[in-house]
Kinemage of the C-alpha trace (Angstrom):
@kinemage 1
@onewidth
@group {chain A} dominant
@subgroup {mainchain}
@vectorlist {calphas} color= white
{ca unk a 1} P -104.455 50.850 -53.347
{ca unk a 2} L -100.981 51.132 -54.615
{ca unk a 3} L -97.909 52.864 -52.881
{ca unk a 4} L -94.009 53.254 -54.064
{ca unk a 5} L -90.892 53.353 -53.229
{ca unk a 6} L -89.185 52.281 -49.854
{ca unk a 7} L -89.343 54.271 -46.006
{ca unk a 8} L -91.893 57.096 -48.003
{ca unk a 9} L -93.184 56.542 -51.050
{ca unk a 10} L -92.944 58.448 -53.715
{ca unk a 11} L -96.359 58.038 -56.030
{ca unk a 12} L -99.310 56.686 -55.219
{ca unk a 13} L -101.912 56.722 -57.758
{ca unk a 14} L -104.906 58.990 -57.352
{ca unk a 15} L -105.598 62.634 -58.222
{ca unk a 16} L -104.805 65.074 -55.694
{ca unk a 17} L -108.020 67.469 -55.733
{ca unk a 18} L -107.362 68.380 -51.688
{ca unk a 19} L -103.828 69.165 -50.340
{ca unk a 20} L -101.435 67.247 -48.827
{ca unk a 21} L -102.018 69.648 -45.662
{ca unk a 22} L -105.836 69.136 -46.242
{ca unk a 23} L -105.469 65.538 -45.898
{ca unk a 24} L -102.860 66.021 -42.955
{ca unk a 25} L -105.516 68.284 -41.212
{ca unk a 26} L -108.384 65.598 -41.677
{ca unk a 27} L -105.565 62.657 -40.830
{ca unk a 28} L -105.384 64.200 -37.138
{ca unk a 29} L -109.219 64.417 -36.719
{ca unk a 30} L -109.367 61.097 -37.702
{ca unk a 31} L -106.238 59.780 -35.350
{ca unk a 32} L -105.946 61.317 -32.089
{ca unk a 33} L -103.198 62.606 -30.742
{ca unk a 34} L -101.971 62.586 -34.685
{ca unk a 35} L -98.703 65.264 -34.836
{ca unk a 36} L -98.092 65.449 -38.705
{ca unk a 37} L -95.083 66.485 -39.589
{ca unk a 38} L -94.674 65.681 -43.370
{ca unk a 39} L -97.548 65.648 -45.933
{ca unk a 40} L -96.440 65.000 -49.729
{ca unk a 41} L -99.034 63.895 -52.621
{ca unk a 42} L -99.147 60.417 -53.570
{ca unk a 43} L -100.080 60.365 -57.340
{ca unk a 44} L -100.069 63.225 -59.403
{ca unk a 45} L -102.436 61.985 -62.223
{ca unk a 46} L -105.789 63.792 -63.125
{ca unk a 47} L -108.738 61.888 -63.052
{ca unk a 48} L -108.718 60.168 -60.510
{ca unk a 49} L -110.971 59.145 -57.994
{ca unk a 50} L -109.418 58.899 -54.608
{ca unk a 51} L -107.422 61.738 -52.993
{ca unk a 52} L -104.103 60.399 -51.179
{ca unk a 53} L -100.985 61.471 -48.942
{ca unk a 54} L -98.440 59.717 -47.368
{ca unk a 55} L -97.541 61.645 -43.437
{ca unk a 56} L -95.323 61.359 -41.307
{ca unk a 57} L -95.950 62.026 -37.541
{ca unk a 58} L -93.666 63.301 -34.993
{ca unk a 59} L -93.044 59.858 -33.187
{ca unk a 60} L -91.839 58.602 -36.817
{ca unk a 61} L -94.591 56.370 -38.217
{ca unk a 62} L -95.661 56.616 -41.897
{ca unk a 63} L -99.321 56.570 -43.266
{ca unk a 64} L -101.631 56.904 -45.670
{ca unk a 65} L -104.651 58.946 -45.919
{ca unk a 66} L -107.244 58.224 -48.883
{ca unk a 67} L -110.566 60.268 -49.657
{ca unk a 68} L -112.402 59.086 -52.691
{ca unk a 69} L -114.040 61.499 -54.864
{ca unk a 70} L -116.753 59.216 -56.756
{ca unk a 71} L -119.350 57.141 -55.709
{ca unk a 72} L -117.398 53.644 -57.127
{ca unk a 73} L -114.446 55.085 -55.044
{ca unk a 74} L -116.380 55.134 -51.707
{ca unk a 75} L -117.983 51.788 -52.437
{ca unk a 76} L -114.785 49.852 -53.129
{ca unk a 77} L -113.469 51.819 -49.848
{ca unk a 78} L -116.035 50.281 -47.987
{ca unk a 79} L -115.525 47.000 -49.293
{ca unk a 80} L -112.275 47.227 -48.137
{ca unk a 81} L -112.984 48.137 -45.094
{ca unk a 82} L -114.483 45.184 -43.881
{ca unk a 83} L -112.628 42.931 -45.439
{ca unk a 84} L -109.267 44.890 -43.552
{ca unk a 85} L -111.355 44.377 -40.137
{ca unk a 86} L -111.820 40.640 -40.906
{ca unk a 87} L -108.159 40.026 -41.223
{ca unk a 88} L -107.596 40.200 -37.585
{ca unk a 89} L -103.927 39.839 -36.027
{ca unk a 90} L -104.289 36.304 -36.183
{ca unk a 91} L -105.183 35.795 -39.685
{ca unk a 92} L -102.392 38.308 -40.453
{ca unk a 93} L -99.958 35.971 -38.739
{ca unk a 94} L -100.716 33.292 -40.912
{ca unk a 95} L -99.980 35.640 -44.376
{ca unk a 96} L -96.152 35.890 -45.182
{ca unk a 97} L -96.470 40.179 -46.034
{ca unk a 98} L -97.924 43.046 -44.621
{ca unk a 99} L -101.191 44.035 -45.250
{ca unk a 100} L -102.607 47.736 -44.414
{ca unk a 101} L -103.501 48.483 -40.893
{ca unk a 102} L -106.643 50.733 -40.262
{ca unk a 103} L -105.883 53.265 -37.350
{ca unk a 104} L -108.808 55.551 -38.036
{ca unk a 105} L -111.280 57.614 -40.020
{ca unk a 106} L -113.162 60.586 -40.267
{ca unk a 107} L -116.207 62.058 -42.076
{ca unk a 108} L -115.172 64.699 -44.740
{ca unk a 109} L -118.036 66.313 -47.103
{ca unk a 110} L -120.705 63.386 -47.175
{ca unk a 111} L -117.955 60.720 -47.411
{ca unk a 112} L -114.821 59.767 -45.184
{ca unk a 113} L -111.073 59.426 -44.549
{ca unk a 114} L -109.729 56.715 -44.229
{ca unk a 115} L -105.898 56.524 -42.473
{ca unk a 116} L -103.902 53.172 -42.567
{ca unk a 117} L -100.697 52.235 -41.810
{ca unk a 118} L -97.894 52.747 -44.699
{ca unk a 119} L -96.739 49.219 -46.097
{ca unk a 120} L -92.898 49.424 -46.798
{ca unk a 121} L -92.015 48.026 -50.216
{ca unk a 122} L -91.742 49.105 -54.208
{ca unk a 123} L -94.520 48.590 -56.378
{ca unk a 124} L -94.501 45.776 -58.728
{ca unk a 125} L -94.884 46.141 -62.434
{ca unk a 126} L -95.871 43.156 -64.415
{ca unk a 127} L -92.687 43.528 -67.026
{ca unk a 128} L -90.171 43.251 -64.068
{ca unk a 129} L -90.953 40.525 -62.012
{ca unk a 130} L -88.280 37.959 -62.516
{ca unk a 131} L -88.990 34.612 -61.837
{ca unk a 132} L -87.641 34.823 -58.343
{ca unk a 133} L -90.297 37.365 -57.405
{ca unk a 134} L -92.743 35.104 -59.543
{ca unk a 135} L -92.095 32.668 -57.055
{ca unk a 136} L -92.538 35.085 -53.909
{ca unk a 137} L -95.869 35.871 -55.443
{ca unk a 138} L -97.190 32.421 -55.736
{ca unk a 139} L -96.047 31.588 -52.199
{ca unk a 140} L -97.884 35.060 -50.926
{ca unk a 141} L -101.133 34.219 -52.873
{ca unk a 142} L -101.032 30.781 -51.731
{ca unk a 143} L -100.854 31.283 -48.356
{ca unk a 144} L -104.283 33.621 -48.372
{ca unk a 145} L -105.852 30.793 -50.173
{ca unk a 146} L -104.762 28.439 -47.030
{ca unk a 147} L -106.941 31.069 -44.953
{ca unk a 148} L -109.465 29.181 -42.869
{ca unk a 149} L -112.958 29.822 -44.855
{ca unk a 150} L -114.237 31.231 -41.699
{ca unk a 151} L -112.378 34.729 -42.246
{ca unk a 152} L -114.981 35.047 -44.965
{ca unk a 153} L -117.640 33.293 -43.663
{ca unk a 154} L -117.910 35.091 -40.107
{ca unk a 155} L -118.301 38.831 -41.935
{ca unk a 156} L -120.936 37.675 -44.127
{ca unk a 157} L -118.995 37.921 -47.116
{ca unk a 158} L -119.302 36.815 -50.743
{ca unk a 159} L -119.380 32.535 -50.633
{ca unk a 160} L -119.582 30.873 -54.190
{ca unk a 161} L -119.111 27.131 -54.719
{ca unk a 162} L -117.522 25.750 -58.052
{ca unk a 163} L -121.371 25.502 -59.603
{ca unk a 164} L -121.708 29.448 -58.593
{ca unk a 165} L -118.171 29.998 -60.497
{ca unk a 166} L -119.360 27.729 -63.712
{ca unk a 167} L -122.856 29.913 -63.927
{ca unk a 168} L -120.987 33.369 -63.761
{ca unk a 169} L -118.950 31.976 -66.514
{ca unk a 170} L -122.138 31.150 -68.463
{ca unk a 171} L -123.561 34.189 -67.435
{ca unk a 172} L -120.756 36.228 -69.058
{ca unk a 173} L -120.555 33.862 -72.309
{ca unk a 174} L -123.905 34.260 -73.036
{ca unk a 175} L -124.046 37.924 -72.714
{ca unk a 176} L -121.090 38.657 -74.709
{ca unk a 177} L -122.548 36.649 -77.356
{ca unk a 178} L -125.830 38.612 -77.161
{ca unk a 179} L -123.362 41.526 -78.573
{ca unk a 180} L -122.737 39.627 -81.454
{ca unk a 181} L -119.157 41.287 -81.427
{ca unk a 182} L -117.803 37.959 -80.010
{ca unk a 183} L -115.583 35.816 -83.182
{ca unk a 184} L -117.757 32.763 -84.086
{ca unk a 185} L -114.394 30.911 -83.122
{ca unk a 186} L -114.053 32.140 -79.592
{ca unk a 187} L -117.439 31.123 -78.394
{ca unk a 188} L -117.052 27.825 -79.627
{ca unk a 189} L -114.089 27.325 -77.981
{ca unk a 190} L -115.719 28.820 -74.453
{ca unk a 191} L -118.534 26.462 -75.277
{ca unk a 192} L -116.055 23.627 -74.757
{ca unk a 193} L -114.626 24.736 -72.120
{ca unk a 194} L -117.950 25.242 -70.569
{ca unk a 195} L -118.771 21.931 -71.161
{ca unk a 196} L -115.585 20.205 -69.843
{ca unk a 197} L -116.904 18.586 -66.083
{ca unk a 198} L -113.501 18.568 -65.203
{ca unk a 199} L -112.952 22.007 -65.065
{ca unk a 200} L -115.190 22.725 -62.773
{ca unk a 201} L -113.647 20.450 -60.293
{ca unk a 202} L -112.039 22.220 -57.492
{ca unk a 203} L -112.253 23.860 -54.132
{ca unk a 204} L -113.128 27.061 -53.176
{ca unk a 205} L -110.801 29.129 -51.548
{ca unk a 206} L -110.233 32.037 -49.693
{ca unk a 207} L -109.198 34.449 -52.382
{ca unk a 208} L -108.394 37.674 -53.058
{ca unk a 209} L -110.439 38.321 -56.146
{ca unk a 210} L -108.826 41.610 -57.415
{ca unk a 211} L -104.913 40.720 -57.786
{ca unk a 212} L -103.107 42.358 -60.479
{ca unk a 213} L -99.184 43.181 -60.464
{ca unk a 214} L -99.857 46.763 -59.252
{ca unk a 215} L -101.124 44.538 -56.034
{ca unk a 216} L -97.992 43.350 -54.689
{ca unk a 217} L -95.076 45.959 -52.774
{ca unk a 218} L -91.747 44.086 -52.651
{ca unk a 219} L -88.275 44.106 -51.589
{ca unk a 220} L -86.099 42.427 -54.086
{ca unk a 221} L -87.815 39.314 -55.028
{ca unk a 222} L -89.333 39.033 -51.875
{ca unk a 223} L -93.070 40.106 -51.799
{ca unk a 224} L -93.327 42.599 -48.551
{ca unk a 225} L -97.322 43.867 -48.878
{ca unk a 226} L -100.486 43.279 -50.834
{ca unk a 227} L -102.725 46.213 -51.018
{ca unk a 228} L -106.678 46.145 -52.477
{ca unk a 229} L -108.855 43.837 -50.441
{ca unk a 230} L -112.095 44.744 -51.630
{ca unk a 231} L -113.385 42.022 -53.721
{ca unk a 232} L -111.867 39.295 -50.890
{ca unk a 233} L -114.537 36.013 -50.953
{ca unk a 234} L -114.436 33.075 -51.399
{ca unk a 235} L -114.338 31.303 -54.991
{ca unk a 236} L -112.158 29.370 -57.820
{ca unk a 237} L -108.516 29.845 -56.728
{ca unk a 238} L -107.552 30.528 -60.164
{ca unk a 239} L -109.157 34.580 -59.851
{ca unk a 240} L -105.982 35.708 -57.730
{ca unk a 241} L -103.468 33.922 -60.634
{ca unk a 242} L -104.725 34.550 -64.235
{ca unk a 243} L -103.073 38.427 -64.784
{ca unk a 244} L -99.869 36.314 -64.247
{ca unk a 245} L -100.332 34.815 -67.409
{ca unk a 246} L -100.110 38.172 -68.883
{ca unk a 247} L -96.381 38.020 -68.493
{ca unk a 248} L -94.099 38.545 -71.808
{ca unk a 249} L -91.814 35.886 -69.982
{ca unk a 250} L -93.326 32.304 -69.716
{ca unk a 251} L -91.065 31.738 -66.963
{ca unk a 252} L -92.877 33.978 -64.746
{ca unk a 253} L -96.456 32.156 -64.957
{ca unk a 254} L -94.092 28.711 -64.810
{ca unk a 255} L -91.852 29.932 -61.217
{ca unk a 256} L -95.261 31.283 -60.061
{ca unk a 257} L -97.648 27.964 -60.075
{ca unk a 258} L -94.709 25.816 -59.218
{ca unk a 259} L -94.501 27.952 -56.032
{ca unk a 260} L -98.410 28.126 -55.381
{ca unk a 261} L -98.518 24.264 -55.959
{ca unk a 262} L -95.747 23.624 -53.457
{ca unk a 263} L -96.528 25.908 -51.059
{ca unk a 264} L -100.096 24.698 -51.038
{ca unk a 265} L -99.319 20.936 -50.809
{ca unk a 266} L -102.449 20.239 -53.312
{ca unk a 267} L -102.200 19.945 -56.619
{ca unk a 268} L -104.812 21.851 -58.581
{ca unk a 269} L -104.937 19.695 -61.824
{ca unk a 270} L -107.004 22.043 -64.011
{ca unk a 271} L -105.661 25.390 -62.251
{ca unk a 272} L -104.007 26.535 -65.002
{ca unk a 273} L -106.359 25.703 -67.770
{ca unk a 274} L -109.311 27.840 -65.584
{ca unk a 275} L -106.739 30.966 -65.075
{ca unk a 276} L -106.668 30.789 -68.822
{ca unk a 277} L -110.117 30.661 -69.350
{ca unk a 278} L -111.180 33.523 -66.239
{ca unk a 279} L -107.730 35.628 -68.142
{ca unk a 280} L -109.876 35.535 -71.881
{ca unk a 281} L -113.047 36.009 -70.312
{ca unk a 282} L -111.936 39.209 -68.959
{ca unk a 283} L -112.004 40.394 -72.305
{ca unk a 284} L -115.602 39.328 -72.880
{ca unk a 285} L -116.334 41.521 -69.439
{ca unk a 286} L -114.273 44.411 -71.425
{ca unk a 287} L -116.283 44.224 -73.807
{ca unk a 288} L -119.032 44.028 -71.710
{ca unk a 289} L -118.122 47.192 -69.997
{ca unk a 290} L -118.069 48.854 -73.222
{ca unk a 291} L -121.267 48.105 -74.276
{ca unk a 292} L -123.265 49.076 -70.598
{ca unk a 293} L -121.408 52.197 -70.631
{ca unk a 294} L -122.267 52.503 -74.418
{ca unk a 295} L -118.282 53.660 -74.761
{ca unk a 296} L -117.297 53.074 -78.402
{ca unk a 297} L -113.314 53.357 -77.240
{ca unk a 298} L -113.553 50.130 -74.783
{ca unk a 299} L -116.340 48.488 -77.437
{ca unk a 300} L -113.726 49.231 -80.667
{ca unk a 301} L -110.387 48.176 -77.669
{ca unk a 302} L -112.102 45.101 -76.451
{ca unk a 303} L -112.927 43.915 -80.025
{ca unk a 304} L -109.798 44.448 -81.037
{ca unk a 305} L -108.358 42.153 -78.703
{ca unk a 306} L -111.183 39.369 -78.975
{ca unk a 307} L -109.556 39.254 -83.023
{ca unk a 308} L -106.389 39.303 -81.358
{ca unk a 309} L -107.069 36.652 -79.062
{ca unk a 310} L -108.944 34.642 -81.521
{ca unk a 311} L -105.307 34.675 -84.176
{ca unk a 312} L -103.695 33.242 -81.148
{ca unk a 313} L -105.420 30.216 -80.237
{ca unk a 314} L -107.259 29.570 -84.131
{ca unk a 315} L -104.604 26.293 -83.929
{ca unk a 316} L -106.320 25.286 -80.801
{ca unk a 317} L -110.082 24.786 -81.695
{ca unk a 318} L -110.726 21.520 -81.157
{ca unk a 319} L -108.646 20.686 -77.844
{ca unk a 320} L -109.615 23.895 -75.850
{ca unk a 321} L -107.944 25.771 -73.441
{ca unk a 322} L -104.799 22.956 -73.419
{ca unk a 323} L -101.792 23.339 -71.028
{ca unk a 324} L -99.570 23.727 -74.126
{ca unk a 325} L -100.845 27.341 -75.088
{ca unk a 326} L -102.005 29.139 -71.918
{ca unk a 327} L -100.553 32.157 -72.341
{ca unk a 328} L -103.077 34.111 -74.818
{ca unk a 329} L -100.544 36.643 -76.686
{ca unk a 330} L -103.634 39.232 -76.693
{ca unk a 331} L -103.360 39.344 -72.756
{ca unk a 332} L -100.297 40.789 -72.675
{ca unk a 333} L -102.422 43.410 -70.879
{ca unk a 334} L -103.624 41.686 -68.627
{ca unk a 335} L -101.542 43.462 -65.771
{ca unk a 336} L -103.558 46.123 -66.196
{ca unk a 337} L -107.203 44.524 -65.475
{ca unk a 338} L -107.220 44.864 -62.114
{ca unk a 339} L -105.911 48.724 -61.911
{ca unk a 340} L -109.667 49.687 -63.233
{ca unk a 341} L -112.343 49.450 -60.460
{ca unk a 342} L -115.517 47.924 -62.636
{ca unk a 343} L -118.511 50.048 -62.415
{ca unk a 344} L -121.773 49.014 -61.069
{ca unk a 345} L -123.181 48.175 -64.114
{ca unk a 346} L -121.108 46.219 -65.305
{ca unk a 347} L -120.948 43.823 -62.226
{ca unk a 348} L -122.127 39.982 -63.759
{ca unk a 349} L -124.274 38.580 -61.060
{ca unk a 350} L -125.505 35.314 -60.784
{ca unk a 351} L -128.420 33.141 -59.459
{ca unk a 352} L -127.277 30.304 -56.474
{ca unk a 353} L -127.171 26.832 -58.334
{ca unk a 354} L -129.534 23.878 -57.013
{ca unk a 355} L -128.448 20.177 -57.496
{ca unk a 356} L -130.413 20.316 -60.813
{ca unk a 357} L -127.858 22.866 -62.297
{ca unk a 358} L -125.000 20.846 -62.705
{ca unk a 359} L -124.884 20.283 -66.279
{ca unk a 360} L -123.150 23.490 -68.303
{ca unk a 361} L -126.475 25.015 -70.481
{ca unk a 362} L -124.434 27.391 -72.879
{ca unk a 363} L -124.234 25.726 -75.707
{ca unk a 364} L -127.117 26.858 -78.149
{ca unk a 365} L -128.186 29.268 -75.491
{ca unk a 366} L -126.970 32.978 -77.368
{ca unk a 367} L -129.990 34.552 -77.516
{ca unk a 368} L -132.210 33.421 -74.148
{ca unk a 369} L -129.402 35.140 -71.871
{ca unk a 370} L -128.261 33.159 -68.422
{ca unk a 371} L -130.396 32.596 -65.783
{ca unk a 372} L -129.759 35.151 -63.368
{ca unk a 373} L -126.999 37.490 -65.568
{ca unk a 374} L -128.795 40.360 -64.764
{ca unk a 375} L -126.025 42.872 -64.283
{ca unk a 376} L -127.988 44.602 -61.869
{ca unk a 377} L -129.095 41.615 -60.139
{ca unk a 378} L -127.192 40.500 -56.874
{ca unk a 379} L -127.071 36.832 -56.120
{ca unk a 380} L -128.483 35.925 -52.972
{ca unk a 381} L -127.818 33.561 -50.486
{ca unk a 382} L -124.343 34.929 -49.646
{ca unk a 383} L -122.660 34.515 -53.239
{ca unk a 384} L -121.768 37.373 -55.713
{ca unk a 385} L -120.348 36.773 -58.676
{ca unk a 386} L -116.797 38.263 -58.716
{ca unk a 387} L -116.975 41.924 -61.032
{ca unk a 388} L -115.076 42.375 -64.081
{ca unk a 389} L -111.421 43.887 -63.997
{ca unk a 390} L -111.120 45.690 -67.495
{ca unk a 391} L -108.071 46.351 -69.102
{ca unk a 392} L -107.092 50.148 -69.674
{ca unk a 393} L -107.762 51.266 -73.327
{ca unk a 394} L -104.809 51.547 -75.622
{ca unk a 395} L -103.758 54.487 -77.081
């Protein structure tokens, strides 16, 4: 979800294939007692997959009405859905922003409306946060990673441990290099990385899983909403922070941890070095994409910035992934990889880990695949791996 502008907003992406007084007329089957008096578009884009309207009623309140048009729509809808009705009033207290309010719904032509409260704020663009509102940000994503696990837990949501998070990873390395599109450079240097125990030291967390700039509403440089809850689990912290390190300004990544870290009161030694690694993998899941859907665009825009990528770090071969270069100058669009919904098919799904699994199994492995990558194979046991966020093509 995204929303603009303060009091009503004034876009919202989405196409607009049904009427602002269409979606006012379903909004009052779906809240009773509903007296619309305003209906204006949100979003004004074709293609899109999720109809929208801000209203506003007679006794003043502002929502928002969505209706998605595709199957992927009404799936990540869903998603959201219970992940909204699993942040109850007293998790909410505990989160430092707004988050959308569910007040009802409605069937509407073999799918339904949804109508949630309106979140007051601007949208956030990754080239204009300061590092003030880089700051706010950490702070707001740290505090849903303080969530108790149970919030996940109790609604039977996705539950990976650091060994689920390493095997994804593996997963995704080993079918990118199946393409053979992958620079003989870059999978050596993921090979490392696979291989370095010490990354795969941490906590699992309540997380997000599907932050991006376009996730945050604010008020100055204070962070007012997040929006998008669909892919919320629990997993490697680092998921909600590595699109920061798409920033043009390295102060922005810099104010951002520094608030997380203090606002957390643990110190996450190897945070940075796995947002860097989850930030260049969603390339490999790009170019994943591209190749499921068999689209030559994303295949020729993901390669593109693999060569890119690999011209950046080609000083950094034999120390991988160090603190001193973790902004990847190819992932300067990174902002945008969490604005695309990832199709089915391109989900990377992996097998629950015994005790036996420990060790990383990459290296050498290019052509047997990962044990359990199926990408249309779900985990079991509770865990999912977390689905790629693409970046949108370039023109």
């Amino acid at each position: 979800m995204a929303q603009g502008g303060r009091g009503v907003p004034a876009a919202y992406p989405g196409g607009m294939a049904r009427s602002p007084l269409t979606l006012a007329a379903l909004a009052t089957a779906a809240v009773p007692g509903l007296d619309v008096t305003h209906a204006s578009r949100l979003g004004s884009s074709p293609g899109r997959d999720v109809d929208a309207a801000v209203l506003t009623s007679r006794d003043g309140r502002h929502l928002v009405i969505r209706v998605p048009r595709t199957e992927p729509a009404e799936a990540e809808q869903s998603a959201d859905l219970v992940a909204l009705r699993a942040l109850s009033d007293g998790v909410r207290s505990r989160l430092p922003f707004a988050v959308p309010r569910l007040v009802g719904q409605t069937p509407v032509g073999g799918t339904r409306a949804i109508v949630h409260e309106f979140v007051d704020g601007d949208p956030v663009a990754l080239e204009s946060i300061t590092p003030g509102l880089a700051s706010s940000i950490g702070r707001a994503i740290a505090a849903v990673h303080a969530l108790p696990t149970s919030v996940v837990a109790d609604v039977g949501l996705p539950q990976l441990r650091a060994i689920d998070v390493m095997r994804e990873s593996l997963a995704t390395l080993d079918r990118a290099s199946e393409t053979g599109l992958v620079p003989a450079g870059l999978l050596r240097r993921w090979e490392l990385a696979s291989e370095d125990q010490s990354l795969w030291q941490f906590t699992p967390t309540v997380i997000n899983g599907g932050l991006s700039a376009g996730s945050f509403l604010s008020i100055g440089e204070t962070v007012t909403g997040v929006l998008g809850w669909s892919r919320l689990q629990i997993a490697d912290p680092a998921r909600d922070l590595f699109w920061l390190l798409g920033s043009a300004d390295a102060a922005v990544p810099e104010s951002a941890f520094e608030a997380y870290h203090e606002a957390r009161g643990i110190h996450d030694r190897e945070l940075a070095r796995r947002a860097v690694f989850a930030a260049e993998l969603e390339v490999a899941r790009w170019l994943l994409h591209g190749t499921t859907t068999r689209s030559t665009e994303v295949t020729d825009d993901a390669v593109e910035m693999l060569h890119a990528l690999l011209d950046r770090v080609h000083r950094d071969m034999t120390n991988p992934l160090t603190m001193e270069q973790d902004r990847p100058a190819s992932l300067t669009d990174a902002h945008d990889l969490a604005e695309l919904g990832a199709p089915e098919a391109a989900r990377i799904a992996t097998q629950p880990a015994g005790p036996s699994s420990a060790s990383p199994a990459w290296a050498g492995s290019t052509a047997s695949g990962a044990s359990g990558g199926s990408p249309a194979s779900p985990g079991s046991n509770g865990s999912a791996a977390t689905p790629p966020t693409p970046p949108t093509p370039r023109d």
